[in-house]
N, C-alpha and C positions, 0 to 999 in steps of 0.2 A: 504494500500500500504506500503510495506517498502521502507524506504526513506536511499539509502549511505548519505555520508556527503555531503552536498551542494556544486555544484561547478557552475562555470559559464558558462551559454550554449550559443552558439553564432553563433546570426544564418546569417549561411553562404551559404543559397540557396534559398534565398523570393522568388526568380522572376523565381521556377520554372514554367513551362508553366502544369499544376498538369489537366486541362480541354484537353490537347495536350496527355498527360499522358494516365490519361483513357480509353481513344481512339483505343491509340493501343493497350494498355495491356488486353484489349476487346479483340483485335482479335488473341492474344496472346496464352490465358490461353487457357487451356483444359476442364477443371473441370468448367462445366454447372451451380454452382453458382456464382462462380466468374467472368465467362460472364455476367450475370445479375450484377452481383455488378457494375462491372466496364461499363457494359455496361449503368447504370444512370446515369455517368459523373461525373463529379466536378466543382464546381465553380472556376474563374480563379484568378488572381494576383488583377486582379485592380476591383474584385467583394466590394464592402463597408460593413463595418460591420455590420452596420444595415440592409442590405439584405441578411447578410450569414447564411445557417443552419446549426446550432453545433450540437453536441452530447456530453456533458462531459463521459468521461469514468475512469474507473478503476479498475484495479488489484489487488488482493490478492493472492501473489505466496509462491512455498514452501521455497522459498530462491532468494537470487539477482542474481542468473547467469541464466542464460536460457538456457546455454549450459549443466547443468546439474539437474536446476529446473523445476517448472512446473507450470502454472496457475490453482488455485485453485476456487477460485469465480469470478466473472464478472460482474460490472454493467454500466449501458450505462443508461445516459437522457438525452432526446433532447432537445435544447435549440435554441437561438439564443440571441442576444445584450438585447433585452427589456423582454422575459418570459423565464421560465422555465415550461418546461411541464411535471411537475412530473406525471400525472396521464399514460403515457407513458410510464414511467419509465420502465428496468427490472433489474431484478438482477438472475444468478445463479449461484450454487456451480457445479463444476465439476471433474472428477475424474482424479487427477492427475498421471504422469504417473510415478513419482519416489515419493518413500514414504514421508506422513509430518513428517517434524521435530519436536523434543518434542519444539525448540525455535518456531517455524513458529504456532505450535498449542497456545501456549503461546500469541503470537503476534496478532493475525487476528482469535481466539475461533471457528476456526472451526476444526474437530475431525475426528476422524476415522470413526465415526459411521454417519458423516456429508455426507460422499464419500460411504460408502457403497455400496451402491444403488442409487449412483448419477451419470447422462450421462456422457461419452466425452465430448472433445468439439467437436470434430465433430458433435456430435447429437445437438447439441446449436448452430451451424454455424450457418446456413443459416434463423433462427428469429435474430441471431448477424446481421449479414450481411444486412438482409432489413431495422434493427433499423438504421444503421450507415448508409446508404446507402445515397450518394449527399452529407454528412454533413462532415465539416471538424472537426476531433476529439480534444477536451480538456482534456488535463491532468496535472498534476501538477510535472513534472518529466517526459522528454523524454526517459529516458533509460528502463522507465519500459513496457510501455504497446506494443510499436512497436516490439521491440526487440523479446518478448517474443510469442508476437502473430504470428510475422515472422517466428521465431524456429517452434512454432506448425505446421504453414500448410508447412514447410519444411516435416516434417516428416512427416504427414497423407498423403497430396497431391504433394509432390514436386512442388507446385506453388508460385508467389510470391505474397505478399498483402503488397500495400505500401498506404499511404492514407498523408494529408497534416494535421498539429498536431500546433494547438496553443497552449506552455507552461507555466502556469501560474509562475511557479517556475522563468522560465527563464525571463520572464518580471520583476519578482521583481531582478532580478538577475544586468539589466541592470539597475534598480532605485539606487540600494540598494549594490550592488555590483561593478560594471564595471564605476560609478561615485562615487566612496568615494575619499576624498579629500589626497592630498598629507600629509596634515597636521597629518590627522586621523593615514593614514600607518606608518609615523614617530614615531608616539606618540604609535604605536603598539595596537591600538582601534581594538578590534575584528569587521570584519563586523556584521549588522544585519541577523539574523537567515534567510532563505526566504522559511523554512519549510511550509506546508499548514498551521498550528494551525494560527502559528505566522504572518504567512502573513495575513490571515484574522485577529487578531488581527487590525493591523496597519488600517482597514479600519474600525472596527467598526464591524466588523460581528461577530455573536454570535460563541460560542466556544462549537464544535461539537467532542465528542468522536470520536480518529480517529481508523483504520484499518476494516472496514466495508465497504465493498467495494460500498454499493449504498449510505450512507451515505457520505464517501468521495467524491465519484463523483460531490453529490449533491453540497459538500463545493466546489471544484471546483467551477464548474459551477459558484454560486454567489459571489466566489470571481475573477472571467473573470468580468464578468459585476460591476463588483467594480474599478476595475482596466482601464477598458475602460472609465467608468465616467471619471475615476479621472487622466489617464497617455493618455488617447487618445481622441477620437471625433467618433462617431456614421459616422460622414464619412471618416473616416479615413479606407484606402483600406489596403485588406488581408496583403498585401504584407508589408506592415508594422510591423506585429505582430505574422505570423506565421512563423514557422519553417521547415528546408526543409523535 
């Protein structure tokens, strides 16, 4: 994933009704996988986290705007509070629709000769679509995966896909960030970084080469269930932690 510079994300819509959501956007859509999508619901606000099904996800794009990028690789694992189900897991590369940059090839090693002969995403929806399906997504950065995903099926299918996203970025954001002391700002103390590496540092988690998009996910993923240890309770409901 490329990561802009950290900033604070603040979330200002928990107690969407996202199970209300579904519902309609079910009867909404046009495009016959996206009724199936939505048509398997969501879990609501006050679901607890030890009964919610996640999915960590993540992006490898050709650049940070969507409006002129494109997603490159894709990988999704499902999870929830207590496993990780790597054997589940998928990851693919796909053909983006504006050329890689020589920095995005540099960044995330994937190549010309990567895409060649690699599907749309459209050809990759709808196994995306059943992986992700019922589970509220994790990522370590909301600007990246919705946005970007949104751009797509704008273009392919003029539909909308909106889904409910717990941010790990943004949790350390509120630790580490939105509680630093008056003192610290005075004294002009940089906050702490709350990048993936380094956020996982602070809990003890092994230090994983990043921009591989199944490999990130995965840090994801075990750094949520590090964070929920350690900042919340296994009963502590959606609404608490996820993003609108």
């Amino acid at each position: 994933m490329f990561y802009l510079k950290p900033r604070e994300v603040v979330n200002t819509d928990a107690d969407r009704d996202w199970s209300h959501d579904f519902a309609a956007w079910a009867d909404r859509v046009n495009t016959p996988m996206f009724k199936t999508y939505f048509g398997h619901g969501m879990v609501n606000k006050e679901t607890l986290v030890k009964d919610a099904p996640m999915v960590a996800v993540d992006f490898e794009t050709t650049g940070l705007d969507c409006q002129k990028n494109s997603i490159v690789s894709i990988a999704a694992v499902p999870m929830t509070a207590h496993r990780i189900f790597l054997s589940q897991a998928r990851q693919w590369v796909v053909k983006p629709r504006q050329d890689l940059t020589d920095e995005s090839v540099v960044i995330h090693g994937i190549t010309h000769s990567d895409i060649q002969s690699a599907p749309d995403l459209e050809d990759i929806l709808p196994e995306l679509l059943e992986l992700v399906a019922e589970k509220v997504w994790v990522v370590h950065y909301n600007g990246i995966e919705r946005p970007f995903l949104q751009k797509a099926m704008d273009a392919r299918f003029n539909e909308h896909i909106h889904f409910p996203v717990i941010d790990t970025m943004a949790i350390e954001a509120r630790f580490h960030r939105q509680r630093r002391s008056l003192w610290s700002r005075l004294m002009g103390k940089r906050p702490l970084s709350i990048r993936l590496a380094d956020s996982r540092e602070r809990y003890n988690l092994p230090f994983y080469a990043p921009h591989d998009a199944l490999t990130d996910a995965l840090a994801c993923a075990e750094l949520l269930q590090a964070q929920i240890r350690y900042r919340y309770s296994l009963d502590s409901p959606l609404t608490d932690i996820w993003l609108p």
